[in-house]
Structures are given as structure tokens and as C-alpha cells.
N, C-alpha and C positions, 0 to 999 in steps of 0.2 A: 239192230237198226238204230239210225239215231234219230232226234226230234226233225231233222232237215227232210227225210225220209217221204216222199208222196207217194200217195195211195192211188191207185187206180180202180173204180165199183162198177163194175158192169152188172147189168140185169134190168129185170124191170124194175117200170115204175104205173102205179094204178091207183084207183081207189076203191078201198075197202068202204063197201055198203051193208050197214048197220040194223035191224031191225027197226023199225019204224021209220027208215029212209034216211037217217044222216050218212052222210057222205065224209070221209079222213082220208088224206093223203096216204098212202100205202106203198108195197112192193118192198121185200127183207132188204134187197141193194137199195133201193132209197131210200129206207127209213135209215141202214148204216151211213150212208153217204150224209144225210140229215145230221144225225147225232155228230159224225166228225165233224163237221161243217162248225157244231156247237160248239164242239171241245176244242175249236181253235188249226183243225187239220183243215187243207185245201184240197178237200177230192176233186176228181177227175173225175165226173159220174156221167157213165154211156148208158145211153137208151134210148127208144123212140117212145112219141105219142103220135095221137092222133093231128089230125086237123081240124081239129072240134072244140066246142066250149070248155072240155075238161083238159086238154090239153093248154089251151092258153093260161085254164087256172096254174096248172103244175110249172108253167114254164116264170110265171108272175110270181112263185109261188118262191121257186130256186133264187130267183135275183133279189127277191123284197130278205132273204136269208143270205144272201152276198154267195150264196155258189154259182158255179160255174157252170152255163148254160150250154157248152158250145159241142161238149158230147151228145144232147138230145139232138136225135133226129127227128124229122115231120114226114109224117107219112100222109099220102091224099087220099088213100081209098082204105086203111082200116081204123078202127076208130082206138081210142086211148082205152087201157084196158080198166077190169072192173072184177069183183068179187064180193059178190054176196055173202057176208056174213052170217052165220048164226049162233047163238050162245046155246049149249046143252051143257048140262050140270058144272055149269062155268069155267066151261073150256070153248075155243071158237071152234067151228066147222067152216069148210071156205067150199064152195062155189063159183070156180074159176069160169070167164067164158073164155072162148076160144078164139083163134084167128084174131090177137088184139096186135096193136102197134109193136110193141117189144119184141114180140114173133121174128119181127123180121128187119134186127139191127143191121144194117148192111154196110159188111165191111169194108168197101168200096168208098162211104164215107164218116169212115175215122177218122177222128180231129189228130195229126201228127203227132201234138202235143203228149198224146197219151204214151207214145215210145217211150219215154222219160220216167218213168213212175221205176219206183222202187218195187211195188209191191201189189199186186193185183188180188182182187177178192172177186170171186164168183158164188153166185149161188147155183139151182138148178131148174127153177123154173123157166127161167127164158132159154133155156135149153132144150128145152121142145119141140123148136122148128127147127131144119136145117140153115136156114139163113142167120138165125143167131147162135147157131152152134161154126157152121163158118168164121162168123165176123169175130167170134171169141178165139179162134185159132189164129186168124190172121193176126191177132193184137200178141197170143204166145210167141209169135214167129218174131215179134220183135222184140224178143229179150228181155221181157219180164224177169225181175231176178228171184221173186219169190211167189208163191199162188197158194190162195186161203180160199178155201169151199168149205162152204156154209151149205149142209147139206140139207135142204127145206124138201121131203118128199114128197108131193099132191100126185094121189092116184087120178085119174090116167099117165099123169103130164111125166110121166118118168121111165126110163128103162135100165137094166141092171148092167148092160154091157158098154154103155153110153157113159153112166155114171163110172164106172171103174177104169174108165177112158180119165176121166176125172182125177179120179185118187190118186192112178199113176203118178201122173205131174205135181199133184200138191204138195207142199210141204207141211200147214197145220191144216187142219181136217175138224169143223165145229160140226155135232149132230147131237141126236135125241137119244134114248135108250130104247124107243120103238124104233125109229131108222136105223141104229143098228142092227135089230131084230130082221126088218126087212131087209139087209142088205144081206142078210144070213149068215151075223154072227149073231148064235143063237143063243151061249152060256148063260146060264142064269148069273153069276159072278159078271158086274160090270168092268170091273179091272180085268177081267182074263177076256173077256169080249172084245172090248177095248186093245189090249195088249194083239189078240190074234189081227185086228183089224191093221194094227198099225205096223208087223210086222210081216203080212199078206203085202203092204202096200208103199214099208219104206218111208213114214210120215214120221218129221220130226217132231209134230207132237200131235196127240187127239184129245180133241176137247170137248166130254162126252155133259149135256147136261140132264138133268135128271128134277123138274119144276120145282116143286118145295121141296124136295130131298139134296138139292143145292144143286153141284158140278163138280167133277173132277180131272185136271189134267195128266194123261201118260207121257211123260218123254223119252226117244227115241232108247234113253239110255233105260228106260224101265223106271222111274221114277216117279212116283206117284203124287199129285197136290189136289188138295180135294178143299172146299169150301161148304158149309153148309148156311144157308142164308137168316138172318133174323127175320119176322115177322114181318110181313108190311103193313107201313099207319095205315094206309088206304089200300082197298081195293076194288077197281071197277072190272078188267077184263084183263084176261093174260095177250089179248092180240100185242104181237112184235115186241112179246117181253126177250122172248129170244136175240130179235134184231140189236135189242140195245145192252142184253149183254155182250154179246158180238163185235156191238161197236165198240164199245168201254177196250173189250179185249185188245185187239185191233190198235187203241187208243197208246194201250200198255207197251205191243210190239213195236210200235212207231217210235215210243219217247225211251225206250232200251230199258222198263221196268222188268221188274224179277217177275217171275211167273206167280208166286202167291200175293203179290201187290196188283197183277192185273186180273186174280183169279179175282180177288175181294172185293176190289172196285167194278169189274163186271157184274157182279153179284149185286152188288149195293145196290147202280143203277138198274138193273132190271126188275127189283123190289118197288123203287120209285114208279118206273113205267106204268107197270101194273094198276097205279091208283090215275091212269089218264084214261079216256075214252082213244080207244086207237093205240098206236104204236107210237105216236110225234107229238106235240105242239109245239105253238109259233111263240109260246111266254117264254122268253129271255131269261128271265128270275128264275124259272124250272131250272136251267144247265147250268147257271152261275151258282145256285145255291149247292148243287152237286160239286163242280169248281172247288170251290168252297171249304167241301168236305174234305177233298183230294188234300187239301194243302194241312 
């Protein structure tokens, strides 16, 4: 792909609720959609919220960030969604509620615009309800030329027949070393896990990560790049360090970098994330200084 290349992020968007009540903008699609926003990409980012005080924060939130507001939808009767965080031996736990806005993106009103995108990323949370497992179809039918799932498992919110509805269509495939587990590739050998996943499914590449033990990319042709990450200066919580290695990734397929240039730079960035509260912030100086490094 080349830098002209537009992205299209379906999914939710919510906020993560913290111990002791602070509240961060949330949801894997809009934390990625966020970071490219950073790195100088114009996502398309679809979703709904509420009609509620949390809603008009996210929607003030996209614009005061110069994105592009016209994919969120407003819903009047379910509210903007939400997840309880909790930290155990410094990993999060999430406490999803149910029935939120994103549930039920309705494909009836898609911004046209979004036909146009080169490249579509899904995750699978808002894939739960049929109304946004519809609305994501209706957007395939229009000729998306490539599709990246971002495979985020939350028990209940998931089924195995649904997701491999998923894999089918994708072309790179991001997940955990336990989601591969659960999707019942069971090897102990991540490259031979990995390898069965990718040629079960036809994916021209899987991008397995694996938290401090780094990431490693398969491509289609059996090729292996692997990353192990340095130390990070800081560390407050792993929330949506994934999301923004993803994006970085993401960042790389857009601007036509090598895969070990976007394995490093995803890596890099999700070492930084790590030392924020949440998966985002609104300080400027955070992604230029990254910028920065790039160069």
C-alpha cells in the first residue's frame, strides 16, 4: 500500500473506568483510529454512542483531535458504552456492560464516504450484536480491498463460528498467544501455532504478540520476523498497549514499510503507551516525540 492509502476502523468506541473512578477514552478501534489520527493518517472511524454526557465528551473529543466525526452515529435509547477496569498482578481485567451504543451500528446509516477506503480494520468486540455484525458486512460488500482483524477476545462477547466467519475474509490477522489458544490452536511452538492458524485460514500474514516476550510476524510464504522489545522507561498499566502496537503496525502497511521496520516501530510504541494511564492521550509532544524517533 502506499502513504495515499485510507484506512477505514469500525468498532467501538467507550470509556475505560479505572479504579478509583477516573474515566479514559477507550474501545481497541478508537484507540487505533486515535493513534493514526497522531501519526498523520485520516481514518474513517464508524461507531455509535450514546445520547448522553459521555457521548458528546467522545464526539468533542474526535473534533478538538481534527478526526473525522461523520462515521459516529447517535443512538436515543442506549447509552455510550463503558468497561470497568481492574488491575490484578498488573495486567487489566475488563468488565464489559452490555446493550451499549456500538451494539447496534446501523448499516442503513453509513457515511458513503467510507466505500473509498483502501483498507478496513475490525476488531471483535462490536461484533456481538447482529446489528453491527450486519452493518460490517454491508461496508465488505462494498469492496474493501484489504481487511485487518484485530482479534480482542472478551468472554462472553465472542463465538468461534462468528470469528472464523472473520478469518476467512482477512488478509493480516493481529492476536495474543492466549487467543490463539482459545481459537484452538493449541501447539506449544508459537511459530507452528501460528503457521497452522494461517494456513487453516489463508492469511497473508499473522501477527502473533506475545507482551514482554516481544511479537512475531508469519508470512504467508512461511517467513518468520520476530521483535523482542527493550525495557520500558515507564510503566503505569498494559491497557491498549496492544491497540497501539496495532496502530504503529497498521501505520507501516499504509506508508509501504518492510515488515521488520513496522514490527520495531509497533514495538517501540507500545513500550511508550504502557508508561500512560489508559490506552491514549491528548499531549501532542507524546506522538511527535515518537515522530521523531521514526525519522
Amino acid at each position: 500500500m502506499s502513504s495515499a492509502a485510507s484506512p477505514c476502523i469500525f468498532g467501538e468506541v467507550l470509556f475505560d473506568v479505572f479504579p478509583g473512578g477516573e474515566q479514559v477514552l477507550g474501545g481497541a478501534p478508537f484507540n487505533v483510529a486515535w493513534h493514526l489520527q497522531a501519526l498523520g493518517e485520516a481514518p474513517q472511524f464508524i461507531s455509535r454512542v450514546g445520547d448522553d454526557p459521555s457521548g458528546q465528551v467522545i464526539l468533542k473529543a474526535m473534533r478538538d483531535w481534527g478526526m473525522n466525526t461523520a462515521g459516529v452515529q447517535h443512538d436515543p435509547r442506549r447509552p455510550t458504552g463503558r468497561v470497568v477496569i481492574e488491575i490484578v498482578d498488573a495486567e487489566p481485567r475488563y468488565q464489559i456492560e452490555p446493550d451499549s451504543a456500538y451494539d447496534f451500528i446501523a448499516a442503513e446509516a453509513l457515511p458513503a464516504k467510507a466505500a473509498g477506503a483502501d483498507l478496513l480494520y475490525h476488531g471483535t468486540l462490536a461484533l456481538r450484536n447482529q446489528t453491527s455484525r450486519e452493518a460490517l458486512e454491508a461496508l465488505l460488500q462494498r469492496g474493501h480491498a484489504a481487511v485487518f482483524l484485530d482479534v480482542n477476545l472478551r468472554s462472553p462477547w465472542w463465538r468461534q463460528e462468528e470469528l472464523e466467519a472473520c478469518l476467512q475474509r482477512a488478509c493480516w490477522v493481529k492476536l495474543n498467544r492466549e487467543e490463539l489458544r482459545q481459537l484452538g490452536f493449541c501447539n506449544d511452538d508459537p511459530e507452528r501455532a501460528s503457521a497452522e492458524l494461517q494456513e487453516r485460514f489463508a492469511l497473508e500474514q499473522v501477527i502473533l504478540t506475545s507482551g514482554a516476550q516481544g511479537a512475531l510476524v508469519r508470512t504467508l510464504a512461511g517467513k518468520i520476523h520476530r521483535v523482542v522489545p527493550e525495557p520500558a522507561a515507564a510503566f503505569f498499566d498494559a491497557v491498549g498497549a496492544g491497540d497501539a502496537f496495532t496502530a504503529v503496525y497498521l501505520h507501516g502497511l499504509l506508508a509501504g514499510w518492510s515488515i521488520p521496520a513496522s514490527l520495531q516501530a509497533a514495538q517501540r510504541f507500545a513500550s511508550r503507551v504502557v508508561g500512560l494511564r489508559g490506552a491514549t492521550t491528548r499531549d501532542r509532544e507524546f506522538y511527535r516525540a515518537f515522530k521523531k524517533s521514526l525519522q
